[in-house]
C-alpha positions in Angstrom: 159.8 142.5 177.2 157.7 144.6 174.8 154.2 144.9 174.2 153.5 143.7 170.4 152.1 146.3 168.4 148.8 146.6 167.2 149.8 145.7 163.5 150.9 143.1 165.1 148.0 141.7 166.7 145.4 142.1 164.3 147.4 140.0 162.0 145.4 137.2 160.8 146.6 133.8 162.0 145.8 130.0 160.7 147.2 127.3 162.2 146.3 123.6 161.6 145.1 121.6 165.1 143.8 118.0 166.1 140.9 118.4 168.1 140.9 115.6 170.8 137.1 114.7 171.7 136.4 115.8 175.3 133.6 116.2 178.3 132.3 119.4 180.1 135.2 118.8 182.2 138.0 118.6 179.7 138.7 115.2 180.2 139.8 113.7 176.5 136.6 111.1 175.3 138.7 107.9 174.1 136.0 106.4 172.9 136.0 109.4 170.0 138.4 109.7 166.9 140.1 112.9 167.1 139.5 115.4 164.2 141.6 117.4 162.0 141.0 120.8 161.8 142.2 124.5 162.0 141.9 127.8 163.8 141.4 131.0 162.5 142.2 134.4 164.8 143.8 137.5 165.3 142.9 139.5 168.3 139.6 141.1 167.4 137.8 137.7 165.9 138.5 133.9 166.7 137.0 130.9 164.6 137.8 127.3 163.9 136.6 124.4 161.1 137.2 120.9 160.1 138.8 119.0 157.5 141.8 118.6 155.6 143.4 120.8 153.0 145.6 118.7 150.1 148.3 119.7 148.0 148.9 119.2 144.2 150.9 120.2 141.3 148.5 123.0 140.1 148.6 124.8 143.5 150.1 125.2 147.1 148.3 124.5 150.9 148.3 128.3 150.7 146.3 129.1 148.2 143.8 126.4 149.5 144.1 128.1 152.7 142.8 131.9 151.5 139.6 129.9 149.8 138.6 128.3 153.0 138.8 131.7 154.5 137.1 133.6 151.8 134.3 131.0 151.8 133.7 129.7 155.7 135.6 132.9 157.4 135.1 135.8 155.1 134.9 138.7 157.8 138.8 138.2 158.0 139.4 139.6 154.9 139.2 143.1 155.3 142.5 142.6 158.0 144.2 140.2 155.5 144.1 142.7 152.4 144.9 145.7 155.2 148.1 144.0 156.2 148.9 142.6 152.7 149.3 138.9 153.8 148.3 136.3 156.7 150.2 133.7 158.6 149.7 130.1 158.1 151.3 128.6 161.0 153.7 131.0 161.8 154.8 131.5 157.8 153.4 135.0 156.6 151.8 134.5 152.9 151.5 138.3 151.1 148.2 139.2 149.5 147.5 141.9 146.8 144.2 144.8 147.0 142.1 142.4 145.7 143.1 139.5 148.4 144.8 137.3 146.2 148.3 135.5 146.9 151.2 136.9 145.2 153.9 134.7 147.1 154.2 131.7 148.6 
């Protein structure tokens, strides 16, 4: 099996989660909701946040995607404009310079 590259690893990732209430011990807390949320990573930075992203006519979940990075995560940035795109659950999205989508 090989190694991935380093490209490869410093892609940005974003992947939507449910985070399930817990204890110290990581036992789940059923008296707690569970939350939507997301994570944010590649191998040099890791982050997370809550909420919900929508969809509409005028735009995709991916363009709502980069804004909650460029607002709540912006150091990612620099390695999502360096690799021309970021993954959103597995499905790359290309970026320009400037860090705006040009596919989806």
């Amino acid at each position: 099996m090989s190694e991935r590259s380093n490209a490869d690893r410093s892609v940005v990732n974003f992947e939507f989660e449910t985070f399930t209430p817990s204890d110290f011990e990581g036992h789940q807390n059923l008296d707690n909701p569970s939350v939507r949320g997301y994570l944010v990573y590649n191998d040099g930075r890791k982050d997370f946040g809550f909420g919900t992203f929508g969809m509409s006519d005028t735009y995709t979940i991916d363009y709502d995607v980069l804004n909650q990075i460029k607002a709540k995560h912006p150091a990612f940035m620099k390695e999502i404009v360096e690799h021309g795109g970021f993954k959103i659950n597995g499905v790359w999205h290309e970026v320009n310079g400037d860090g705006d989508l040009i596919s989806h």
